[in-house]
C-alpha positions as a printed Julia matrix, in Angstrom:
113×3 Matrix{Float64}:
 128.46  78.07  -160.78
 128.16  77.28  -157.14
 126.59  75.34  -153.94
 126.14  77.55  -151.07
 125.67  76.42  -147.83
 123.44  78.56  -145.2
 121.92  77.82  -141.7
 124.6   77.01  -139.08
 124.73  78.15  -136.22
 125.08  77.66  -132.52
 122.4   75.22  -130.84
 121.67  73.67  -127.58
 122.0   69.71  -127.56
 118.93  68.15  -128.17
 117.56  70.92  -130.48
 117.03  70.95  -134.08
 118.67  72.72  -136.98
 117.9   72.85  -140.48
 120.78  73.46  -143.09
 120.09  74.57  -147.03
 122.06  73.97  -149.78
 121.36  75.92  -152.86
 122.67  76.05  -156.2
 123.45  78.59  -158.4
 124.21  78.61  -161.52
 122.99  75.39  -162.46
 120.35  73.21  -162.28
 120.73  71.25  -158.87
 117.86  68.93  -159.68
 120.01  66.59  -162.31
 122.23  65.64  -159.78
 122.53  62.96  -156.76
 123.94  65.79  -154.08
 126.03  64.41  -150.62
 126.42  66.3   -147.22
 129.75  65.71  -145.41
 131.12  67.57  -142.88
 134.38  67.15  -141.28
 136.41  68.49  -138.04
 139.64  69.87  -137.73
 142.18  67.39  -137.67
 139.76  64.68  -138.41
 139.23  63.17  -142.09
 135.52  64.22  -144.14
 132.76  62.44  -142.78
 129.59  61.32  -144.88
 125.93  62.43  -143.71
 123.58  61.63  -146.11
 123.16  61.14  -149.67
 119.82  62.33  -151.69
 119.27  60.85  -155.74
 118.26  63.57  -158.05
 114.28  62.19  -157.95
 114.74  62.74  -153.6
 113.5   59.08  -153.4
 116.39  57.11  -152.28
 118.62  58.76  -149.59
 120.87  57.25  -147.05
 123.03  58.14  -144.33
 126.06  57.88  -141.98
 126.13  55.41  -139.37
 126.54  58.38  -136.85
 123.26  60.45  -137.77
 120.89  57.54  -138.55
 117.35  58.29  -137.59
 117.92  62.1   -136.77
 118.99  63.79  -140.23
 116.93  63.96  -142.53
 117.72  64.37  -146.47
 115.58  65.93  -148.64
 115.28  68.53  -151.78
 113.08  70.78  -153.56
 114.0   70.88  -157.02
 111.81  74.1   -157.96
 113.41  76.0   -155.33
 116.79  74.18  -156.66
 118.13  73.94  -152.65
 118.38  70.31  -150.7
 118.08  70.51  -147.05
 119.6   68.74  -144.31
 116.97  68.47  -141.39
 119.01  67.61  -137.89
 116.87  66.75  -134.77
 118.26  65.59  -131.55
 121.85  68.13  -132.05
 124.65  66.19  -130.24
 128.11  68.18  -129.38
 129.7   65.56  -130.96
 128.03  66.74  -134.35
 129.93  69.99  -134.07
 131.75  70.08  -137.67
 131.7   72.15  -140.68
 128.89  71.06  -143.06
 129.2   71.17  -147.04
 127.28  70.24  -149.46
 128.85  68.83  -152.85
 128.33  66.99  -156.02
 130.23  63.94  -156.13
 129.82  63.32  -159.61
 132.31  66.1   -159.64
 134.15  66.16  -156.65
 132.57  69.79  -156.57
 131.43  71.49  -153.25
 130.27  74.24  -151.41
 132.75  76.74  -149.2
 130.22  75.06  -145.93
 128.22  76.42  -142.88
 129.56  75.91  -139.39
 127.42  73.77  -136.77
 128.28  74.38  -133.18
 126.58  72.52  -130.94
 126.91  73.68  -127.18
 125.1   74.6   -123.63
């Protein structure tokens, strides 16, 4: 049973980037599922949240109106869609249930000219 996170990478600021988090093992689609992502030395911060239906999401203060939350419950994956890549959103992303405190190992995003 595991979330994997996949689709980090390095990006240019101002470009786009679209993260996947897939589960395996279990059925992802009866669960609410949270991004975070957090930098060294610095506590977790949240990014978004996505409901198990995908129709009520919300997100941190930080990445309001360029993340985007959604899922795909036959392909058992959410996605994180990030437009408009700041180097301040550098971070390690995960992907977790927090019913269960229970995440993924996370992708790194590295956001640099």
């Amino acid at each position: 049973v595991k979330l994997v996170e996949s689709g980090g990478g390095l990006v240019q600021p101002g470009g786009p980037l679209r993260l996947s988090c897939a589960g395996s093992g279990f059925i992802i689609s009866a669960y609410a599922i949270r991004w975070t992502r957090q930098v060294p030395g610095k506590e977790r911060e949240l990014v978004a949240n996505i409901d198990p239906t995908g129709r009520r999401k919300d997100y941190g203060d930080s990445v309001k109106g360029r993340f985007t939350v959604s899922r795909d419950n036959r392909e058992n994956t959410v996605f994180l869609q990030m437009n408009s890549l700041k180097p301040e959103d550098t971070a390690v992303y995960y992907c977790g249930v927090p019913l269960y405190n229970y995440w993924g190992q996370g992708t790194q995003v590295t956001v640099s000219a």
